[in-house]
Residue frames as qw, qx, qy, qz and C-alpha x, y, z in Angstrom:
[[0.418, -0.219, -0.656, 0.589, 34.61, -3.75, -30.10],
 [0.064, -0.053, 0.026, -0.996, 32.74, -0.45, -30.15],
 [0.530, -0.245, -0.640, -0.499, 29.78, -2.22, -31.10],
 [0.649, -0.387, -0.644, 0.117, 29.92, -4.51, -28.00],
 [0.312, -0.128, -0.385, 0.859, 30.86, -1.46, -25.69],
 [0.336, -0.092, 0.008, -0.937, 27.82, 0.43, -26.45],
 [0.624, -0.182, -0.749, -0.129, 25.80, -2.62, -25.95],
 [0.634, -0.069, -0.603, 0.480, 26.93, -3.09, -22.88],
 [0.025, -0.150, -0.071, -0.986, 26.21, 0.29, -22.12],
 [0.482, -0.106, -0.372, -0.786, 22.82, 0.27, -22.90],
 [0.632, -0.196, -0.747, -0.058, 22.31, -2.94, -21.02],
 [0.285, -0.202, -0.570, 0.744, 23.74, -1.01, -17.53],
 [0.143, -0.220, -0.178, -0.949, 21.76, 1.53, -18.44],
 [0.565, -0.227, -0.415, -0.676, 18.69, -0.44, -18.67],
 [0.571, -0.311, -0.708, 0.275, 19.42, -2.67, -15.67],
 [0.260, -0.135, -0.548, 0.784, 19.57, 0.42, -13.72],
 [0.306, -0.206, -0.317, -0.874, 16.35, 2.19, -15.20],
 [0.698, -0.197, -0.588, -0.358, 14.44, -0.98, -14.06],
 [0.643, -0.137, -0.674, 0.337, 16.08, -1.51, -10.86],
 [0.003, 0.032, -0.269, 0.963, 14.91, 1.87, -9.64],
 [0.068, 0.489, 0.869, -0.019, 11.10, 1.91, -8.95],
 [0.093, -0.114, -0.297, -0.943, 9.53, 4.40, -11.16],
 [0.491, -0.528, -0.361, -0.591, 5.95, 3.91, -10.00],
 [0.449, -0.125, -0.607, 0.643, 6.97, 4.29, -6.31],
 [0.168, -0.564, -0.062, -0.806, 4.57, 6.93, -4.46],
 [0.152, -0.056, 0.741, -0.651, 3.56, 7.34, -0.64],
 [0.228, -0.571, -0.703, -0.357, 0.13, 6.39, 0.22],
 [0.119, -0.193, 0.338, -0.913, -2.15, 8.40, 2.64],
 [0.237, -0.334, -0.911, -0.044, -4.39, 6.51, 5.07],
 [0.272, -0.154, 0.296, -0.903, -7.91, 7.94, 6.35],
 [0.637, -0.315, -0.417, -0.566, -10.81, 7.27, 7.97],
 [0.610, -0.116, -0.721, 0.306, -9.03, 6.04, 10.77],
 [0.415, -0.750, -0.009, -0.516, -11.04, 7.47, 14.30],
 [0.726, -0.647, 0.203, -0.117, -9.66, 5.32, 17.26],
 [0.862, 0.177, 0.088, 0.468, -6.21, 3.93, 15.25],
 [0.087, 0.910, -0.189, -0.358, -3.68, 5.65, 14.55],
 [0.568, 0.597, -0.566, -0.018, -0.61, 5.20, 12.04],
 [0.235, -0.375, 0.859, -0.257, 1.69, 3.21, 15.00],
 [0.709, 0.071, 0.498, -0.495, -1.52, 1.02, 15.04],
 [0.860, 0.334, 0.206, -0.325, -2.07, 0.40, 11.90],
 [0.429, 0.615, -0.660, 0.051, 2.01, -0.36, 10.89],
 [0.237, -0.311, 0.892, -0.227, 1.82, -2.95, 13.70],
 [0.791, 0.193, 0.486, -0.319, -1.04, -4.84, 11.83],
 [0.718, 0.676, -0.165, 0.010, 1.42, -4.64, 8.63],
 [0.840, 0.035, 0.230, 0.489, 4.40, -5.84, 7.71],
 [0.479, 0.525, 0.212, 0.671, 5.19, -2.82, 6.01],
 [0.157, -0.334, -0.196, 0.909, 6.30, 1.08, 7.03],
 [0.199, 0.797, 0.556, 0.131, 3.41, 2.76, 6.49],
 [0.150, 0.917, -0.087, -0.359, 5.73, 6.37, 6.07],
 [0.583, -0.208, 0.570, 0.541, 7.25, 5.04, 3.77],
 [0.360, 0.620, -0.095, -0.691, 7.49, 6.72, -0.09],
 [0.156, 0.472, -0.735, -0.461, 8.13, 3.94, -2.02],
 [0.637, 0.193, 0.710, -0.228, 4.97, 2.02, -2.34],
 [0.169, 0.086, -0.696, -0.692, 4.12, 0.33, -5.69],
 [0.771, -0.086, -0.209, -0.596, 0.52, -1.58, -6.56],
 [0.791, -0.018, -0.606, 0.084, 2.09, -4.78, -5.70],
 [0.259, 0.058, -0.610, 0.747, 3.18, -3.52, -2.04],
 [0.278, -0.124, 0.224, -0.926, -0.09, -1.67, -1.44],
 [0.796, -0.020, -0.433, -0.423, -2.03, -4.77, -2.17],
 [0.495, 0.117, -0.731, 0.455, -0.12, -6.93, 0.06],
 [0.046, -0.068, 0.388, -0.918, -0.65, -3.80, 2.77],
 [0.637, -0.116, -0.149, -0.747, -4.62, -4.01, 1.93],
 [0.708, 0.008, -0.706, 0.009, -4.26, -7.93, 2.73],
 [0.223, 0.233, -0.508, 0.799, -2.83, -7.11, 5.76],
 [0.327, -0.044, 0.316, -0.890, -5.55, -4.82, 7.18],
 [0.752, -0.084, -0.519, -0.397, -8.46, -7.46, 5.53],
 [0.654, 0.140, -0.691, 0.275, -6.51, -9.89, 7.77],
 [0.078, -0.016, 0.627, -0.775, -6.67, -7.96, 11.30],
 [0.245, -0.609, -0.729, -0.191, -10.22, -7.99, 13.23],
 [0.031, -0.681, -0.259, 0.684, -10.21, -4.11, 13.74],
 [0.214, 0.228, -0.522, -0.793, -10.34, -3.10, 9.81],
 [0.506, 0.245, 0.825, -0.052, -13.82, -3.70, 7.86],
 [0.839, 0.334, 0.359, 0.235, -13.11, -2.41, 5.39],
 [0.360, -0.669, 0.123, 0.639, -10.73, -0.89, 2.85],
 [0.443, 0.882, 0.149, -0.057, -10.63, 1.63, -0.09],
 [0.584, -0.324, 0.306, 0.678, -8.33, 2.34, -2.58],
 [0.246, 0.950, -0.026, -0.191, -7.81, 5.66, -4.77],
 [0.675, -0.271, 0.218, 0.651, -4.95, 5.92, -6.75],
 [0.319, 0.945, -0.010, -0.075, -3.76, 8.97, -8.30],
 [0.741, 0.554, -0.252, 0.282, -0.88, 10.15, -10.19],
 [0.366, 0.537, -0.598, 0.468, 1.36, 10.87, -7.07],
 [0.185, -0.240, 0.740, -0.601, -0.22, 8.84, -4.43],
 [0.485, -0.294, -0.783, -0.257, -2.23, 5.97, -3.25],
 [0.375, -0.315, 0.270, -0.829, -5.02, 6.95, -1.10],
 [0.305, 0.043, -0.950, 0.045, -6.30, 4.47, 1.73],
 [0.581, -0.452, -0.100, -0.669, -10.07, 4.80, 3.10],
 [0.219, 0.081, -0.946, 0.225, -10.35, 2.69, 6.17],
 [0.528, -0.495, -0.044, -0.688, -13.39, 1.63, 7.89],
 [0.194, 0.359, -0.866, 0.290, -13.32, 0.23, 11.17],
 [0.384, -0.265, -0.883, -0.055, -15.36, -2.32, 13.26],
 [0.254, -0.583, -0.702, 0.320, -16.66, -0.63, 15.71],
 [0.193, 0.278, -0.103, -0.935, -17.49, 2.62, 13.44],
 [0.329, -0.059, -0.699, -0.632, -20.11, 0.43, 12.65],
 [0.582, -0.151, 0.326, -0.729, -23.75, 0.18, 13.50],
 [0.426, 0.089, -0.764, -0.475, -25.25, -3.30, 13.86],
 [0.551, -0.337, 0.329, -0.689, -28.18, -4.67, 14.49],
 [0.014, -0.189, 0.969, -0.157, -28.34, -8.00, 15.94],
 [0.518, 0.010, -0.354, -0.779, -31.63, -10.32, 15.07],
 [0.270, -0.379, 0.865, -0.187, -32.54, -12.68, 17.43],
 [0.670, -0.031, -0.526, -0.523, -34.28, -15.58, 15.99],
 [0.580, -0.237, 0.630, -0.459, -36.42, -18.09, 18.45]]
């Protein structure tokens, strides 16, 4: 019965190791000039102060912004205690327009 009690053990153990999210880290979003944060959490699904992003949440988030028509584009950095978000927006861009006759 010892046997199966340290088992058992080990198993809570390992359910709870896993069910915590060890690669959890805030991100930090720049480049943004006429957005702000409020803005750019109402084009996500997701709290953007939140600390507990993983790769699979910050992807999602990058979808997201792809998805609106004020983001063109977006950068990711990751480092060991944070993911770092570059934004460029539409109308920080120059473009010229070619008419053809």
């Amino acid at each position: 019965m010892q046997i199966n009690n340290s088992i058992f053990q080990s198993f809570v153990f390992l359910i709870f190791f896993f069910n915590t999210n060890i690669f959890a880290k805030p991100i930090y979003i720049d480049g943004i000039s006429k957005l702000n944060l409020s803005d750019i959490e109402v084009l996500t699904d997701f709290d953007i102060y939140s600390n507990d992003y993983d790769i699979i949440k910050v992807n999602e988030l990058i979808k997201d912004l792809y998805n609106s028509d004020l983001i063109y584009d977006v950068k990711l950095t990751e480092t060991d205690d944070l993911f770092s978000i570059l934004i460029e927006e539409y109308y920080n861009r120059k473009y010229i327009y070619k008419w053809k006759y």
